[in-house]
LOROBA-444497 format. One record per residue: residue number from 1; y, x, z of N, C-alpha, C, O in turn; chain. Coordinates in steps of 0.02 Angstrom, whole numbers, plus 32768, in hexadecimal, padded with zeros to 4 digits. Layout:
LOROBA-444497
<site><nr>NUM</nr><n_yy>Y</n_yy><n_xx>X</n_xx><n_zz>Z</n_zz><ca_yy>Y</ca_yy><ca_xx>X</ca_xx><ca_zz>Z</ca_zz><c_yy>Y</c_yy><c_xx>X</c_xx><c_zz>Z</c_zz><o_yy>Y</o_yy><o_xx>X</o_xx><o_zz>Z</o_zz><kette>A</kette></site>
...
end
This chain:
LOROBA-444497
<site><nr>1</nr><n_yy>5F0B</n_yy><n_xx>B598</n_xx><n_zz>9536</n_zz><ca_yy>5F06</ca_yy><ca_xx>B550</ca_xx><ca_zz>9541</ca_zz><c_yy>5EBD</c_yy><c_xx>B53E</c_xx><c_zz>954F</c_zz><o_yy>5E90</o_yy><o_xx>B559</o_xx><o_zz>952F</o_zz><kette>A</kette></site>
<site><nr>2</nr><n_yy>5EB1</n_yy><n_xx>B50C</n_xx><n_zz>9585</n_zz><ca_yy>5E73</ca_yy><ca_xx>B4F3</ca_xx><ca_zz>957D</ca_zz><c_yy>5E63</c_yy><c_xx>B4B4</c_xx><c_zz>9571</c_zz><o_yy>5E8B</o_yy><o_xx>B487</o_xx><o_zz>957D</o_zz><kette>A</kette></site>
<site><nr>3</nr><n_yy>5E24</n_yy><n_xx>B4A8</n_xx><n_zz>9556</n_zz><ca_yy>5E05</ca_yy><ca_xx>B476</ca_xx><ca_zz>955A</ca_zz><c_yy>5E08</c_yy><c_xx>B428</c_xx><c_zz>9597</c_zz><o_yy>5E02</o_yy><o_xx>B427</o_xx><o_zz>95D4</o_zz><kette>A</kette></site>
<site><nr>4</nr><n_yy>5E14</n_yy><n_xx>B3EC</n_xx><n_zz>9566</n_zz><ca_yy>5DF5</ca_yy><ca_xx>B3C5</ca_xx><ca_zz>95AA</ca_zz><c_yy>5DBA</c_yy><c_xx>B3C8</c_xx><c_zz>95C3</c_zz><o_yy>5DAD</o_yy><o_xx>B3A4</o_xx><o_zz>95F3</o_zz><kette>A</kette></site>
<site><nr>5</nr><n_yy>5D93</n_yy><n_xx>B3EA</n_xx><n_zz>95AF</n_zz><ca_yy>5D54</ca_yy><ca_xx>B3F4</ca_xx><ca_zz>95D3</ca_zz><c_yy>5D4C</c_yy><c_xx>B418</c_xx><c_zz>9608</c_zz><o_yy>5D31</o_yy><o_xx>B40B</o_xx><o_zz>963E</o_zz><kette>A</kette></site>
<site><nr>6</nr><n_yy>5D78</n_yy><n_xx>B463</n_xx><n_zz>95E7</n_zz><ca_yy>5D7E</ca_yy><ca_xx>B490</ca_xx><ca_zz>961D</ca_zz><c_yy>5DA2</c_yy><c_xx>B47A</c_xx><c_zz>9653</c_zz><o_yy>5D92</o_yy><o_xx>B487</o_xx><o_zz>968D</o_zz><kette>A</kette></site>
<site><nr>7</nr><n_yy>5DE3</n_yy><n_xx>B44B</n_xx><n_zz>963D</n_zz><ca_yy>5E1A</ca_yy><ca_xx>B434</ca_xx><ca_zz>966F</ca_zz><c_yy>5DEE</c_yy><c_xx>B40E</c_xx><c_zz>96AE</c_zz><o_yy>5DF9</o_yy><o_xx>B411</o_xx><o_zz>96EA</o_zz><kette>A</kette></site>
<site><nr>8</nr><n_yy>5DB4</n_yy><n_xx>B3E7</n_xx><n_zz>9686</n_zz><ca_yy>5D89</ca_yy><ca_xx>B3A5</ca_xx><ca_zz>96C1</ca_zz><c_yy>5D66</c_yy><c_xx>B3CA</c_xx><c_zz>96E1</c_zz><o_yy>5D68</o_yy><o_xx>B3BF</o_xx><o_zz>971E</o_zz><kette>A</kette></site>
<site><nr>9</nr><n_yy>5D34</n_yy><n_xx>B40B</n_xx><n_zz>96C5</n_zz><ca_yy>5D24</ca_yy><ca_xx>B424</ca_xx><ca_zz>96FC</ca_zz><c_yy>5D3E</c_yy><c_xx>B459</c_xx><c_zz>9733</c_zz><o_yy>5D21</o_yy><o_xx>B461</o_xx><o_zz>9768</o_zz><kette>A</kette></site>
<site><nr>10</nr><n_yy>5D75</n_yy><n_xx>B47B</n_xx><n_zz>971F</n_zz><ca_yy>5DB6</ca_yy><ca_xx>B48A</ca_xx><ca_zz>9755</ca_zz><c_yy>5DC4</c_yy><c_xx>B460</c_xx><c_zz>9775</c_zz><o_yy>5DCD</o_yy><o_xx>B471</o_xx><o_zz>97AF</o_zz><kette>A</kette></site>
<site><nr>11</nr><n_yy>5DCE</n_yy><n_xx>B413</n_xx><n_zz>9767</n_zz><ca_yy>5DD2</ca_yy><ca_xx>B3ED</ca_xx><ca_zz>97A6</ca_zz><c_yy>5DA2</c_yy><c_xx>B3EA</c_xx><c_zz>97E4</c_zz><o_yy>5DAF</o_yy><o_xx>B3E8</o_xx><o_zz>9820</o_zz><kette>A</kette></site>
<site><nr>12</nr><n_yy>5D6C</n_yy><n_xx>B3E9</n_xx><n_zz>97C5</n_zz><ca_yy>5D33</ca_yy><ca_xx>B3D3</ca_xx><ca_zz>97D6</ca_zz><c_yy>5D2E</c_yy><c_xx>B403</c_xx><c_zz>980E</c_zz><o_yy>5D33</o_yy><o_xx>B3F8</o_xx><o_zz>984B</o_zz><kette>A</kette></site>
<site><nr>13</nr><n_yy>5D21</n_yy><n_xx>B450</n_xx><n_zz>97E2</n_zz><ca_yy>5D02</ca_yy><ca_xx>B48C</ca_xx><ca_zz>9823</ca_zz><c_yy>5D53</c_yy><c_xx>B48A</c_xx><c_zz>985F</c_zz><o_yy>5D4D</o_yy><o_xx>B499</o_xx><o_zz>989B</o_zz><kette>A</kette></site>
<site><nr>14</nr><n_yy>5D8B</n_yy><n_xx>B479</n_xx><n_zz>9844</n_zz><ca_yy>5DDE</ca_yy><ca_xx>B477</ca_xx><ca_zz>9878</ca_zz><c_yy>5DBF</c_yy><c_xx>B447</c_xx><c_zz>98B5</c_zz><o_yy>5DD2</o_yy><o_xx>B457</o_xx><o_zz>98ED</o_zz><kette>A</kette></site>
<site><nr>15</nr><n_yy>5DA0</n_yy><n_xx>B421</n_xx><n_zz>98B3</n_zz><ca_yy>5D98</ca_yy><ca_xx>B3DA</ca_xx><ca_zz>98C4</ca_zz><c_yy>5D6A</c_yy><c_xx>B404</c_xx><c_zz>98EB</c_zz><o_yy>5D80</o_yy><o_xx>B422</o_xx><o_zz>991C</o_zz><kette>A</kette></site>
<site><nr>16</nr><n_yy>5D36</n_yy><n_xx>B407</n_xx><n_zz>98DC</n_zz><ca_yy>5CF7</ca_yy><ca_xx>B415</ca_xx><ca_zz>990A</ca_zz><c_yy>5D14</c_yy><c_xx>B455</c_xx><c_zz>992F</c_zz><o_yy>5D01</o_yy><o_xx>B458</o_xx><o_zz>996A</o_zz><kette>A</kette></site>
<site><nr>17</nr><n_yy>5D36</n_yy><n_xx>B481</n_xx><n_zz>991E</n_zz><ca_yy>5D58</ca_yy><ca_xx>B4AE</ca_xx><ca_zz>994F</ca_zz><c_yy>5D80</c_yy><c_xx>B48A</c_xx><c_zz>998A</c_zz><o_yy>5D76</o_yy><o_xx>B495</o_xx><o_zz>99C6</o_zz><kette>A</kette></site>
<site><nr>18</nr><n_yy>5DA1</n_yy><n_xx>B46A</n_xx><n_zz>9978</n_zz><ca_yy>5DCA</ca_yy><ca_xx>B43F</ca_xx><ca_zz>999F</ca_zz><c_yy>5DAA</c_yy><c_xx>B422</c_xx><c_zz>99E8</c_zz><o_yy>5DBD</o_yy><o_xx>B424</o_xx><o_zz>9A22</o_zz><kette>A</kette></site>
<site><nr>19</nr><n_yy>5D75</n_yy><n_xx>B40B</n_xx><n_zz>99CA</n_zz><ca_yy>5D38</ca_yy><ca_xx>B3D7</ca_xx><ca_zz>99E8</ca_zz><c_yy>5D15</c_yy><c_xx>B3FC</c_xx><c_zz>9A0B</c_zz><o_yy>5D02</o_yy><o_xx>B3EA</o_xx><o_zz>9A42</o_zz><kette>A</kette></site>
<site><nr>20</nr><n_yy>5D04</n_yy><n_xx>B43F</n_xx><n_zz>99ED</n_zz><ca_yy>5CD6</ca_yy><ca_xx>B47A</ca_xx><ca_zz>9A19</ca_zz><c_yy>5D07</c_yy><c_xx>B49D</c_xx><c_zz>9A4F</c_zz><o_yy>5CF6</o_yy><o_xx>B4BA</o_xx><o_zz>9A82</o_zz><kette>A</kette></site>
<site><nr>21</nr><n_yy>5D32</n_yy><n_xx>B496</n_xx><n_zz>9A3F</n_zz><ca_yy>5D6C</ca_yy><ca_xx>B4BD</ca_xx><ca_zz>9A74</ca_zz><c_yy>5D91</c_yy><c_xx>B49B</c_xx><c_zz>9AB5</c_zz><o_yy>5DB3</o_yy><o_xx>B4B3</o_xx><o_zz>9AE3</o_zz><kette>A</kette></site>
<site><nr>22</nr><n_yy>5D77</n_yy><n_xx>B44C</n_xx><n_zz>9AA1</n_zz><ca_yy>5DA0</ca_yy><ca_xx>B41A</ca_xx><ca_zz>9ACD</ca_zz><c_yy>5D65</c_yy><c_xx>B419</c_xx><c_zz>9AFE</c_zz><o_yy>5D71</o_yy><o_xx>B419</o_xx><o_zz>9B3A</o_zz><kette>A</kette></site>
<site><nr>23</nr><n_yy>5D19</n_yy><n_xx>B41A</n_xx><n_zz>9AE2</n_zz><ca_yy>5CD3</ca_yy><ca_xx>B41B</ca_xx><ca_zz>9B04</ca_zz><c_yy>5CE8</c_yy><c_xx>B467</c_xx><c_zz>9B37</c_zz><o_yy>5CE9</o_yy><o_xx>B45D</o_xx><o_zz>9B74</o_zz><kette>A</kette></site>
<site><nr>24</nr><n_yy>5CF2</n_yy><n_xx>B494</n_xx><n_zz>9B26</n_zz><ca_yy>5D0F</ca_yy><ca_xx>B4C4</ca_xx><ca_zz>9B5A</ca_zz><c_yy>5D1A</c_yy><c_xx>B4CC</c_xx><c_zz>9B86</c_zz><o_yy>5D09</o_yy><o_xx>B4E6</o_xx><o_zz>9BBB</o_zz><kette>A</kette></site>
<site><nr>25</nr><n_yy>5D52</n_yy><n_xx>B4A1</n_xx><n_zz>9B64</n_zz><ca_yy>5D8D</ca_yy><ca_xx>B49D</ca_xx><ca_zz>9BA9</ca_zz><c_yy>5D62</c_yy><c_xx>B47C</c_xx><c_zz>9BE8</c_zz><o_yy>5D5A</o_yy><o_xx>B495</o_xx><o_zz>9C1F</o_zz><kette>A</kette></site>
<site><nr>26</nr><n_yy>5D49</n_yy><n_xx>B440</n_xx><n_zz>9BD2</n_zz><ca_yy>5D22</ca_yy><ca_xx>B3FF</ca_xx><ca_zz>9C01</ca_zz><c_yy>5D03</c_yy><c_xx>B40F</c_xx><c_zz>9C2C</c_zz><o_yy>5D00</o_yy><o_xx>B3FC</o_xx><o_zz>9C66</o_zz><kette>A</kette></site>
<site><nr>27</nr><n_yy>5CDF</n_yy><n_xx>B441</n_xx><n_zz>9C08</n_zz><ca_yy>5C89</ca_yy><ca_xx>B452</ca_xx><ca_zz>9C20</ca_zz><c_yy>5C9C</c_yy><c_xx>B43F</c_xx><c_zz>9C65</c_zz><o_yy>5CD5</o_yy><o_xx>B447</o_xx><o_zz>9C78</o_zz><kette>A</kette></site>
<site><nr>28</nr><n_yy>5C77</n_yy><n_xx>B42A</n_xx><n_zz>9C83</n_zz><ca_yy>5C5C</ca_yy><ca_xx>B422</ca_xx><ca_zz>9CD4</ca_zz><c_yy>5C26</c_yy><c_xx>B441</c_xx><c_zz>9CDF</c_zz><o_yy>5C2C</o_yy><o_xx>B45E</o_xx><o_zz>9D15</o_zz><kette>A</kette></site>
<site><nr>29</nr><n_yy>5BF4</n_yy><n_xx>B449</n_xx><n_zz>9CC8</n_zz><ca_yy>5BC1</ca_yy><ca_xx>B475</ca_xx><ca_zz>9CFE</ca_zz><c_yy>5BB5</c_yy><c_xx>B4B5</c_xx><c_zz>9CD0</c_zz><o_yy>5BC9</o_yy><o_xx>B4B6</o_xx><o_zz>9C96</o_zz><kette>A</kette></site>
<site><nr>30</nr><n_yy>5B98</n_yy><n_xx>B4E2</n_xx><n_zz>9CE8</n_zz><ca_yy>5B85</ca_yy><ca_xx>B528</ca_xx><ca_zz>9CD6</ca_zz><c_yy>5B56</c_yy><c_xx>B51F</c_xx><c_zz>9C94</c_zz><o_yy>5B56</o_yy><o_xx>B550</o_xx><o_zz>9C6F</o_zz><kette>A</kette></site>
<site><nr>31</nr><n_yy>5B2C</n_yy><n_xx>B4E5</n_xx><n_zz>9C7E</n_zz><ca_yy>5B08</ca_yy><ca_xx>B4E4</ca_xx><ca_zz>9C41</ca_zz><c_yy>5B2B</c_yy><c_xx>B4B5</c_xx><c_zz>9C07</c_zz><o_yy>5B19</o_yy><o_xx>B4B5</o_xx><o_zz>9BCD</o_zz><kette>A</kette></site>
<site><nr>32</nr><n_yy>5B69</n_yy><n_xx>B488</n_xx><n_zz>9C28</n_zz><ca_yy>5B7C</ca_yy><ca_xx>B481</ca_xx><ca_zz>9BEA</ca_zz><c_yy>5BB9</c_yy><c_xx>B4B5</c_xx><c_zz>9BE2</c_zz><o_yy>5BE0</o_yy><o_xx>B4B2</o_xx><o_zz>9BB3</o_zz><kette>A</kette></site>
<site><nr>33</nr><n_yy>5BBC</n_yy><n_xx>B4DC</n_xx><n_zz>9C0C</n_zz><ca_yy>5C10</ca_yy><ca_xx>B51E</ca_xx><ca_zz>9BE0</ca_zz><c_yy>5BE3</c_yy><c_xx>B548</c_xx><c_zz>9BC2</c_zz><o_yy>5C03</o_yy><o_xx>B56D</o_xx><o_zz>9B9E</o_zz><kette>A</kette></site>
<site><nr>34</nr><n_yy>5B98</n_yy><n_xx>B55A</n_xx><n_zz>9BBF</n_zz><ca_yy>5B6B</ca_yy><ca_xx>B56E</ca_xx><ca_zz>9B94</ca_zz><c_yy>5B73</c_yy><c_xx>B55C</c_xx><c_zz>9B5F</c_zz><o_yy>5B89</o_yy><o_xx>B57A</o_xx><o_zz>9B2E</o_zz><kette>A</kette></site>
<site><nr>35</nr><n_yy>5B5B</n_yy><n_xx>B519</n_xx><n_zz>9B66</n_zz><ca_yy>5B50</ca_yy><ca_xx>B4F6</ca_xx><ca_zz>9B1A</ca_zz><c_yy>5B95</c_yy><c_xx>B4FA</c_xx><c_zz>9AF3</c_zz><o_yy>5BA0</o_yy><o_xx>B518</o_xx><o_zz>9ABF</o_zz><kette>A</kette></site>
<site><nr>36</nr><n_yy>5BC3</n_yy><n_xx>B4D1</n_xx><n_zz>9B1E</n_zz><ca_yy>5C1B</ca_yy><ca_xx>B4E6</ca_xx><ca_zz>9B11</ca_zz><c_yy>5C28</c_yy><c_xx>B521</c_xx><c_zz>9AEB</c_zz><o_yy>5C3F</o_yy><o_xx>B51C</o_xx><o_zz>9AB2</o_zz><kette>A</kette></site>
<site><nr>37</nr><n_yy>5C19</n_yy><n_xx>B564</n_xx><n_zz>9B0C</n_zz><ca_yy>5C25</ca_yy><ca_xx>B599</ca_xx><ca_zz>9AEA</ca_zz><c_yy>5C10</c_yy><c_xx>B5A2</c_xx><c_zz>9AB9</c_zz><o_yy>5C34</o_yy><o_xx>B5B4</o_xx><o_zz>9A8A</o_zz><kette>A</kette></site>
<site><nr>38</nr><n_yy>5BB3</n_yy><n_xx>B594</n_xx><n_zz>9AB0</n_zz><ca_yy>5B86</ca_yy><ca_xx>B593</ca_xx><ca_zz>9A68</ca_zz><c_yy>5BBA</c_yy><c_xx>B57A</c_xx><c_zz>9A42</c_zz><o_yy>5BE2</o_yy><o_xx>B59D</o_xx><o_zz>9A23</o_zz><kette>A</kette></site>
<site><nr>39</nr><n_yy>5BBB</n_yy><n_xx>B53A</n_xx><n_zz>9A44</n_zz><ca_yy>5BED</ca_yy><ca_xx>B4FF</ca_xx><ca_zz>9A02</ca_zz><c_yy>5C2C</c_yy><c_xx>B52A</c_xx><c_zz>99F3</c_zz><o_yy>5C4B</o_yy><o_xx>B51D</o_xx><o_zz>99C0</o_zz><kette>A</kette></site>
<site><nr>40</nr><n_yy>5C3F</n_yy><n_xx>B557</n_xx><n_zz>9A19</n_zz><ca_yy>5C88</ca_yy><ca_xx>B55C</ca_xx><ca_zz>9A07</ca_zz><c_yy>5C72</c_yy><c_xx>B597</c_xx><c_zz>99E7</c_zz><o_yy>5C62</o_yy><o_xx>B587</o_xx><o_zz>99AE</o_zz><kette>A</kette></site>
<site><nr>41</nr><n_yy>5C6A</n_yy><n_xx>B5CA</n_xx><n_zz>99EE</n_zz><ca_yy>5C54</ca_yy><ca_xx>B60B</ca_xx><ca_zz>99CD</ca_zz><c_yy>5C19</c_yy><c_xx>B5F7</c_xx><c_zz>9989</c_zz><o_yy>5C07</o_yy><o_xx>B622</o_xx><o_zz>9961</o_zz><kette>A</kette></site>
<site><nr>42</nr><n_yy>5C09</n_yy><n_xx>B5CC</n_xx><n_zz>9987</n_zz><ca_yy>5BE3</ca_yy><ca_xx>B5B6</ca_xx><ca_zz>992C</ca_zz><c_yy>5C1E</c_yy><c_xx>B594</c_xx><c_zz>991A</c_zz><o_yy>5C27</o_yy><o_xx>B5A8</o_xx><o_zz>98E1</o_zz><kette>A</kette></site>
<site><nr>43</nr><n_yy>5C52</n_yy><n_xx>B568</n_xx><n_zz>9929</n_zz><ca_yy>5C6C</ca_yy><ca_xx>B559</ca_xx><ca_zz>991C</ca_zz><c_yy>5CB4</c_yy><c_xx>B581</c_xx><c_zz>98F7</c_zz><o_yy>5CD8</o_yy><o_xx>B575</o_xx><o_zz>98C6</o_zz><kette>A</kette></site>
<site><nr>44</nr><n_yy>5CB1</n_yy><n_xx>B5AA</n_xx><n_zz>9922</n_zz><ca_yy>5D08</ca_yy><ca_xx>B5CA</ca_xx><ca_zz>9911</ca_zz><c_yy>5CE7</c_yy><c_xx>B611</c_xx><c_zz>98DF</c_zz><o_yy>5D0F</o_yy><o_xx>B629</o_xx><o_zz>98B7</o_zz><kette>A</kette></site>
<site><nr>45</nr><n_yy>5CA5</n_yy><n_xx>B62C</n_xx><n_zz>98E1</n_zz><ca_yy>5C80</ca_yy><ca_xx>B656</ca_xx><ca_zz>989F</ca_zz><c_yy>5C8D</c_yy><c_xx>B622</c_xx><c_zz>9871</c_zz><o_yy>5CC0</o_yy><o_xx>B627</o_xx><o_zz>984F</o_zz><kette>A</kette></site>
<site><nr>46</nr><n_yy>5C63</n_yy><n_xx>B5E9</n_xx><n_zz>9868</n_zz><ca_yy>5C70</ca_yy><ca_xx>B5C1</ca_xx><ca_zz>9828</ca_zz><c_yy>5CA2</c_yy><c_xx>B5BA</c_xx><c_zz>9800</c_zz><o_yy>5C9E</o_yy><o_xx>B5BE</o_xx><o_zz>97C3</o_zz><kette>A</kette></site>
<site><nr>47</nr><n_yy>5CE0</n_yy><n_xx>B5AC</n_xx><n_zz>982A</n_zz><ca_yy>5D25</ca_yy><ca_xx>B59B</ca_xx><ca_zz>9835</ca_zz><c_yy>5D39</c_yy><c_xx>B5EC</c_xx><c_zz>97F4</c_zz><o_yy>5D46</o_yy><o_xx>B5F1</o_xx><o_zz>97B8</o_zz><kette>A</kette></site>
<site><nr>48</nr><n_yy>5D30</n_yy><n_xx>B616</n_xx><n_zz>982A</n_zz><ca_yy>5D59</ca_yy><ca_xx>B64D</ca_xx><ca_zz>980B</ca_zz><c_yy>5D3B</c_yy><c_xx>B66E</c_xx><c_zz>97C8</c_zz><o_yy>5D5E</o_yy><o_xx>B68C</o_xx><o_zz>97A0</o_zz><kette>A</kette></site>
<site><nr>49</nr><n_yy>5CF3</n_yy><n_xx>B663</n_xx><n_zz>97C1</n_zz><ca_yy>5CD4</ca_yy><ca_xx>B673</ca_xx><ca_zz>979C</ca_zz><c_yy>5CE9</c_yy><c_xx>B650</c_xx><c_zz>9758</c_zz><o_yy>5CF0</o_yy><o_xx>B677</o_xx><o_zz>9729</o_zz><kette>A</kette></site>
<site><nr>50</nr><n_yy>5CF3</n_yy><n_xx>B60F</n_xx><n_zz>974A</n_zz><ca_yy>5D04</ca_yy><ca_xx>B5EC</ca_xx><ca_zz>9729</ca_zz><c_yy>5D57</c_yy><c_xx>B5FC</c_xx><c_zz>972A</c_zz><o_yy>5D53</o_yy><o_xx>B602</o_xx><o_zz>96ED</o_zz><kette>A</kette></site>
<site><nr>51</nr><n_yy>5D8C</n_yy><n_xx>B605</n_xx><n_zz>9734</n_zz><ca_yy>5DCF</ca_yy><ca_xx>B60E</ca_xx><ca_zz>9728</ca_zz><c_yy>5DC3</c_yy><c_xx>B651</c_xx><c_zz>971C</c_zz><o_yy>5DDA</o_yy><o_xx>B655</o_xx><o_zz>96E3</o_zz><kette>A</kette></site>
<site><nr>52</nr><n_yy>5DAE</n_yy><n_xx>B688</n_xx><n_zz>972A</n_zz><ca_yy>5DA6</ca_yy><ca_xx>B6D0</ca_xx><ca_zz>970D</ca_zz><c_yy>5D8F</c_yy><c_xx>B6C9</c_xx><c_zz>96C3</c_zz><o_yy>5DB3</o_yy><o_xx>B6E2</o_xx><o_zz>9698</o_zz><kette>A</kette></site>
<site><nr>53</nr><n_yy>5D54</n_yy><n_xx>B6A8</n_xx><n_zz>96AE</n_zz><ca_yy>5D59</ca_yy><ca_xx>B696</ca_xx><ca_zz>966C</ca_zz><c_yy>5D90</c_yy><c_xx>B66E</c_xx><c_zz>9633</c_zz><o_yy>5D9C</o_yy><o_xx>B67A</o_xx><o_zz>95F8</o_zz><kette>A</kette></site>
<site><nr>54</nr><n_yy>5DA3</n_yy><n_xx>B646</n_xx><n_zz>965A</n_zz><ca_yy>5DD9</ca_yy><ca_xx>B61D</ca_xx><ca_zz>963A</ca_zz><c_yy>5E0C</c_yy><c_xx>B658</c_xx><c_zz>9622</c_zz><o_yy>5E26</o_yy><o_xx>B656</o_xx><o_zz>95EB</o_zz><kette>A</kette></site>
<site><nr>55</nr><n_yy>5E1E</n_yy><n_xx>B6A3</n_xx><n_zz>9660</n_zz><ca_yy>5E39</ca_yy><ca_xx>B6C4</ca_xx><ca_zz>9658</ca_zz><c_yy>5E2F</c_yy><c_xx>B6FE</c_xx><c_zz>9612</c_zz><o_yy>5E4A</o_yy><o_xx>B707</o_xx><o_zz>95DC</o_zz><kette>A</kette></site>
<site><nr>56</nr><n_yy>5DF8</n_yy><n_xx>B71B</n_xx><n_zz>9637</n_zz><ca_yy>5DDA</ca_yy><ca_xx>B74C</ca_xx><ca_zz>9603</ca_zz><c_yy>5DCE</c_yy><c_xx>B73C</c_xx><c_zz>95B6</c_zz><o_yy>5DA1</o_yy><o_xx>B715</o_xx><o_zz>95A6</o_zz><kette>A</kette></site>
<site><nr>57</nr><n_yy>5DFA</n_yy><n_xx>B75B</n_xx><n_zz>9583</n_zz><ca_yy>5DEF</ca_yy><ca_xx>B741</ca_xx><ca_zz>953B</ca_zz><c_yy>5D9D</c_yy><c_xx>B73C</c_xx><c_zz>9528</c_zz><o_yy>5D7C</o_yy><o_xx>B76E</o_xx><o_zz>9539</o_zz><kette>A</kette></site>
<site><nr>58</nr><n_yy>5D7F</n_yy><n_xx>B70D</n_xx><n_zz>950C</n_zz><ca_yy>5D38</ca_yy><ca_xx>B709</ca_xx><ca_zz>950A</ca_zz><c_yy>5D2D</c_yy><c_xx>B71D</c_xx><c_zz>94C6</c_zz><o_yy>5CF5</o_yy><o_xx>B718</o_xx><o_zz>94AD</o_zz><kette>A</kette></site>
<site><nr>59</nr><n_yy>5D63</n_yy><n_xx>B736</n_xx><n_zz>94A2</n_zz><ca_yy>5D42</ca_yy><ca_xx>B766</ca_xx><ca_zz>946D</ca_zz><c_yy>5D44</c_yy><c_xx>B7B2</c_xx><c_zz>948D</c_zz><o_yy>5D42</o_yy><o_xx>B7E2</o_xx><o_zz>9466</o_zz><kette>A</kette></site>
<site><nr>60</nr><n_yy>5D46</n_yy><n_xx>B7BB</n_xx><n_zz>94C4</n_zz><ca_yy>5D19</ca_yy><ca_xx>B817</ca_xx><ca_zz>94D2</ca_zz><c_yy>5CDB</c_yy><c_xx>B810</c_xx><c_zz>94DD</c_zz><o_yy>5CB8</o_yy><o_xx>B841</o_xx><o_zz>94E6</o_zz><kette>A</kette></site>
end
């Protein structure tokens, strides 16, 4: 079980994935599917980084 804390910031990093991925899609010129790509790849590490913990028992 988690936390509402943990729950708000799972929203939070879902959200900004969402947001980084919709920026993606959009991009129109060659420096923002750059930037696009940057946001989405810190974004979806954060993302997974944070639910891999939620996963992994944090007493090992």
């Amino acid at each position: 079980m988690i936390t509402s804390n943990e729950y708000d910031k799972l929203c939070a990093l879902t959200d900004e994935l969402r947001e980084a991925q919709s920026q993606l899609v959009t991009a129109a010129t060659a420096k923002e599917l750059a930037s696009a790509s940057h946001r989405f790849v810190k974004a979806e590490k954060e993302w997974e980084a944070f639910t891999l913990g939620l996963v992994v028992p944090k007493s090992v």
